[in-house]
N, C-alpha and C positions, 0 to 999 in steps of 0.2 A: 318122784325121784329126780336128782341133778343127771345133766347131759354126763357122759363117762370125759368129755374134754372140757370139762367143769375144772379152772382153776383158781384155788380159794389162796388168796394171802392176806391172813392173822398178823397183825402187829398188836402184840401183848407182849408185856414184859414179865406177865403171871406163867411161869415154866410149867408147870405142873398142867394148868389150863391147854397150853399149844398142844402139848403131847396128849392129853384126853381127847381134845378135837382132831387133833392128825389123823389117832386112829380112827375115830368115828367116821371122817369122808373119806378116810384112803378105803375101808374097808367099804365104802359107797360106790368106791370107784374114782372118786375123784384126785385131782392133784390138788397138791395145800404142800407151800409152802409158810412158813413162822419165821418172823426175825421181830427180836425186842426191844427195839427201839424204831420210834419216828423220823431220825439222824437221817436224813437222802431219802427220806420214801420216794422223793420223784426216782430217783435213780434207779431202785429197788423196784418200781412199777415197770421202768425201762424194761432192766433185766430179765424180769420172772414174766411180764405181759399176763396177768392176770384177769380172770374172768370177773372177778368181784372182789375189792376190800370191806377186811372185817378191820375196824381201826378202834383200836380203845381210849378213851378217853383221855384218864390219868396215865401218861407215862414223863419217866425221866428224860431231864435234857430238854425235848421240845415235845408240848403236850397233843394230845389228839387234835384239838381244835385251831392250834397254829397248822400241825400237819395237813391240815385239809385244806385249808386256805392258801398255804403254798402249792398244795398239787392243784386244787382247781385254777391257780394262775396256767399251769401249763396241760391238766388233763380236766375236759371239761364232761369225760365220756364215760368212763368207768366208773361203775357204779360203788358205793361207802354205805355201808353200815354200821353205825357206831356203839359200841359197848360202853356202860358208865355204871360206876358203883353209886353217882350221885343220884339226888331223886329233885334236885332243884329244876324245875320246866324251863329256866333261862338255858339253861345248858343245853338242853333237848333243842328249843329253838334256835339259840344260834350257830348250834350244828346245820340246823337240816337248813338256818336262813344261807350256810356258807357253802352248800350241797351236797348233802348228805342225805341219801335215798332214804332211809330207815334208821331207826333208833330202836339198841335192846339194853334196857336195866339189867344190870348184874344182881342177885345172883339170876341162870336160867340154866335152861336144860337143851341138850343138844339136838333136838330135834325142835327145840324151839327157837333155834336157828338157821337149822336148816327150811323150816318153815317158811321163815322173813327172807332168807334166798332166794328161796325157790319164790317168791311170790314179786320179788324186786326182781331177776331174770327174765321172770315172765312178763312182766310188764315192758320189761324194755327189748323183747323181741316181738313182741305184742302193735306196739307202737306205733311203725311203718301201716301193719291191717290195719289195723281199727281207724288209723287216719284216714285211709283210702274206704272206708264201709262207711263212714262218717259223714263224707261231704269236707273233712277236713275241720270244722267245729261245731257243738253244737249252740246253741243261745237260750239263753230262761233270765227273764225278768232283767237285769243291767249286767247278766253276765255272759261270756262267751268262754265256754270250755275246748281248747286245742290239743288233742291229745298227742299229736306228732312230736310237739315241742314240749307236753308235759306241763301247759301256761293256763293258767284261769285269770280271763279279765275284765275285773269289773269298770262300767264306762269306759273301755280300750287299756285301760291301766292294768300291769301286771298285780296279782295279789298274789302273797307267799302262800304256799299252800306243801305241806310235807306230801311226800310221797302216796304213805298207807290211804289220808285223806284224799289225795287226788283218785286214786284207783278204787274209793268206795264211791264216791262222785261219778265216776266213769259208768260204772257197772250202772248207780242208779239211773243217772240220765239217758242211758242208751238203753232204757225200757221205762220209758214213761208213762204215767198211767196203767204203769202193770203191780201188783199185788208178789212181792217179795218175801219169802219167808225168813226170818232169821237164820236158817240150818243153811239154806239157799246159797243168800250174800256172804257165808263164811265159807261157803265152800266156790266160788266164783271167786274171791278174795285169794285164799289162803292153799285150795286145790280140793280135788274129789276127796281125799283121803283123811281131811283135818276134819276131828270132832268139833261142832258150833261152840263156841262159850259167848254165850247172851250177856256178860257181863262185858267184856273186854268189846262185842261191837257196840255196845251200849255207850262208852267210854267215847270209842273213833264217830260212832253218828252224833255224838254231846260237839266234838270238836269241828268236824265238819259245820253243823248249822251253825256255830260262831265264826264261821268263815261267808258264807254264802245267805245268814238269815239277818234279815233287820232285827226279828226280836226270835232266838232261841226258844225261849218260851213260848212262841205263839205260832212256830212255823208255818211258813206259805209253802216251799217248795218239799222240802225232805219229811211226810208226814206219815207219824204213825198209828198203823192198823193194830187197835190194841187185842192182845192175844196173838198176833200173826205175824208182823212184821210190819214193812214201809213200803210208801210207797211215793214213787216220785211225779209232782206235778209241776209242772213248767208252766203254765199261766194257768193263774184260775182269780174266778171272780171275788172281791171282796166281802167277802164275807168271814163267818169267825173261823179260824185255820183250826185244825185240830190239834191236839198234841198228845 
């Protein structure tokens, strides 16, 4: 469940939509504010000082993905969630390339929102700990993962990497060599209370190893225990990787 000083501000211009989700976190406990247009969001951030945006893609006037790129000129801290009826991946990436914590396809259901909140909140009050339990980065093979700053760098170089994927990465590397069950990393991910879908983490560890693997097909670091789950190895000998 969200903190009860949990404030949610919706930028939809779908009316019917605000008001299904008002109810659903007011009656959570939380605040949520709605305004339908992207027109001043920086302002509108000012004002309301909001815990987390929900920003949608397609709106009038000025679209989602110009909105974010003007705020993160001035807010570089508050975390965005992006709502899209589109299903084209450019759009997905160059949201989350312009800062954009998380991405949700429309149509969804509200607890599978409140889901991708709670699990974007937690990561970023998470952040400061795990930095300091860390050592401050870990390393495998040409990369160094910073969880403080949220940066994965390969040979010293930043790589873009979306949020969801940074915090499956996190979980695995900070238990290396350990035997992870599916049911496990979705509830480490997502919270105690979310049923696994082996399908959707199948999808996020497909994306991840094209972030971090030379060949996806033959992985070295993110390998899977079949019937069980993965497991993560930070060096190992050359030999045939599993998959």
């Amino acid at each position: 469940m969200l903190p009860t000083s949990t404030h949610i501000l919706l930028v939809d211009d779908d009316i019917e939509l605000c008001q299904l989700l008002g109810k659903f976190f007011r009656l959570r406990g939380c605040e949520f504010t709605a305004v339908h247009s992207a027109v001043d969001l920086c302002r509108t951030v000012v004002r309301v000082s909001p815990t987390i945006i929900v920003l949608d893609l397609m709106l009038p006037k000025v679209d989602g993905l110009t909105a974010l790129n003007q705020l993160r000129a001035q807010d570089k801290a508050t975390p965005v969630i992006m709502l899209t009826a589109r299903a084209e991946d450019v759009d997905r990436i160059i949201g989350l390339e312009l800062g954009a914590d998380d991405y949700l396809g429309k149509p969804f259901i509200a607890n599978e929102l409140l889901a991708r909140i709670n699990a974007v909140l937690r990561h970023h009050r998470q952040q400061p700990r795990v930095a300091a339990q860390s050592g401050q980065l870990r390393r495998f093979g040409r990369f160094e993962l910073v969880p403080e700053t949220r940066t994965l760098l390969r040979d010293g170089q930043p790589v873009k990497i979306p949020l969801r994927e940074f915090m499956l990465l996190e979980i695995l590397a900070s238990r290396p060599m350990e035997s992870l069950s599916r049911e496990e990393i979705v509830r480490l991910l997502d919270g105690p209370d979310t049923a696994a879908n082996e399908r959707s983490l199948y999808v996020e560890i497909l994306r991840l190893r094209r972030i971090v693997e030379d060949d996806p097909a033959r992985p070295r670091f993110i390998q899977t225990l079949r019937g069980t789950g993965y497991v993560f190895v930070p060096e190992r000998p050359d030999d045939e990787a599993s998959v």
